[in-house]
N, C-alpha and C positions, 0 to 999 in steps of 0.2 A: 504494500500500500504506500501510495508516494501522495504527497500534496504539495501545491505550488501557489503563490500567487505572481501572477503576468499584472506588466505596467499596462496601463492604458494608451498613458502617450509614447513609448518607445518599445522596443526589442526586449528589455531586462525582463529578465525573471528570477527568483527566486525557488529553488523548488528541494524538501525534503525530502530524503528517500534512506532507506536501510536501517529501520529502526529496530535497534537489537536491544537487551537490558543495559541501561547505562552510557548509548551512544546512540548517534543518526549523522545522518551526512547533509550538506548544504551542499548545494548546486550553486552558482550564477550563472545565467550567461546571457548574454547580450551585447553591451558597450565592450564589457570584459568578460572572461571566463575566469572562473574558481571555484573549488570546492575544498570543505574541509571536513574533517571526520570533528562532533562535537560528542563532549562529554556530558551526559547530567547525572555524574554520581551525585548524590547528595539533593538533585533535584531533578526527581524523574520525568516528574510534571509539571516541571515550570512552565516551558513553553506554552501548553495548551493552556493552566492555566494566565498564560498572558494574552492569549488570542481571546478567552472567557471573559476576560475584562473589559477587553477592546469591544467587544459581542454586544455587553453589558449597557454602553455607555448609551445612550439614549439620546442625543446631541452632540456634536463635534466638541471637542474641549480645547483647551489651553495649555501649554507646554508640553513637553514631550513623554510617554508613555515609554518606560526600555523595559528589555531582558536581556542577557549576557550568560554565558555558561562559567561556569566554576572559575575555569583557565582565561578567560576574558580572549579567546581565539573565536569567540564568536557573538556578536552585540546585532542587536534589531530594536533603533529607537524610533516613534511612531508620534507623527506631528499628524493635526487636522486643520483644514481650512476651515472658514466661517462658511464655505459655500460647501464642504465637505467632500473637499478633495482628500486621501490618506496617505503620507509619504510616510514609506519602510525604507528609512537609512539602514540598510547591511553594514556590518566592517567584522571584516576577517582578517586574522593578517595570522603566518606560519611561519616555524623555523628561528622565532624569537632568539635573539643573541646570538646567531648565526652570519656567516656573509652574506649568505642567500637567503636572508631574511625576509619577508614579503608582507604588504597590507591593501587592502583594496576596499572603497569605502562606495556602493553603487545607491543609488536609489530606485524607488519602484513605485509606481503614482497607482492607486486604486482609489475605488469611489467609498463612500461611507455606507452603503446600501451590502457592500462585501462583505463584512465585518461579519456578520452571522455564519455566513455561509464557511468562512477561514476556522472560524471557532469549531464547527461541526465536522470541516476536514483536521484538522489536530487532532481530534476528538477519535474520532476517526483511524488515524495514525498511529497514535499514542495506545489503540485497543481499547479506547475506553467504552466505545461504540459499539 
């Protein structure tokens, strides 16, 4: 079971896939390509429960919504428009302290009409479903 959210206005996507106890994989690709293997020991279900939030929110809000894994190698912080546009800032970055170190920070424009529907694919993902 994979889930994804696609921008509206460009190519990027977002999409998790390979969810095992303790780990799943991010995708991007579009402007850039990247993926990275995330950890949630310690928080199995964070992510879904941060899509449940977002799900939640009954109006567009003010400043920004995050979640981040353990290792901080994978952040998804979540702005709304007043007209209810949703931007998912990704930032992954691997190989920390390394030469080959790497970070890539994309965004992904969704409507606020989405938001249910993400919550119900995490949901979904996570087995909770």
């Amino acid at each position: 079971m994979n889930f994804s959210i696609d921008s509206v206005d460009s190519k990027n996507s977002i999409r998790f896939s390979q969810q095992e106890p303790e780990y799943f994989t991010v995708h991007l690709t579009g402007s850039v390509q990247a993926s990275c293997r995330v950890c949630t020991y310690t928080d199995e279900f964070g992510l879904m429960n941060f899509f449940q939030k977002l799900a939640k929110t009954n109006k567009p809000w003010n400043g920004v919504l995050h979640w981040k894994s353990l290792d901080e190698k994978f952040q998804i912080l979540t702005t709304c428009s007043s007209l209810g546009h949703v931007i998912f800032e990704v930032r992954m970055h691997g190989l920390a302290g390394y030469p080959e170190e790497w970070n890539v920070k994309v965004g992904i424009t969704s409507d606020f009409g989405q938001l249910s529907s993400y919550s119900t694919s995490a949901e979904r993902f996570f087995g909770v479903k």
